[in-house]
Phi, psi and omega in degrees: 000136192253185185297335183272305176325284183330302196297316150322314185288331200266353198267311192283341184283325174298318175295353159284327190269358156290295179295279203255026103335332163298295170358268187337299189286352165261358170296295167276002161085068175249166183308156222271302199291340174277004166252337166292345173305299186317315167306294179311342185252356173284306219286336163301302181284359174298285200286036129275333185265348158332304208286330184269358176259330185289334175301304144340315164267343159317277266238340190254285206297282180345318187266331158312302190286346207268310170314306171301345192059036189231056190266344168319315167279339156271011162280309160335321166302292163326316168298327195286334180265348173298293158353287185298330182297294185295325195093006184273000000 
């Protein structure tokens, strides 16, 4: 596991302890805007560990087929998921 992969992983386990911590709080019926806080700070480490696993693969996989001559088919990926990222 390389260094951005460690940074991801530390990122989705604090946003699993955040999500359920939402739970909780709704759970226990707590004010609305401190679980939506709560929500905003899973869905930020979501897209921060989003951001370090694509990066990885930018540095790696990408870089590896562009060496290799097939970088066509990892731009395609790369759009494809930019898409979903942006929403179109």
């Amino acid at each position: 596991m390389n260094k951005e992969q460690k940074k991801a992983l530390l990122a989705l386990k604090t946003a699993k302890g955040q999500i359920d911590a939402s739970i909780n709080m709704l759970e226990e019926g707590r004010y609305c805007v401190d679980v939506s806080n709560q929500i905003i700070a899973a869905q930020g480490l979501l897209k921060k560990a989003n951001l370090l696993i694509l990066k990885q693969h930018m540095n790696h996989c990408v870089h590896e087929a562009f060496v290799e001559d097939k970088g066509s088919e990892k731009i395609d990926e790369i759009i494809d998921i930019l898409s979903k990222v942006i929403g179109k």
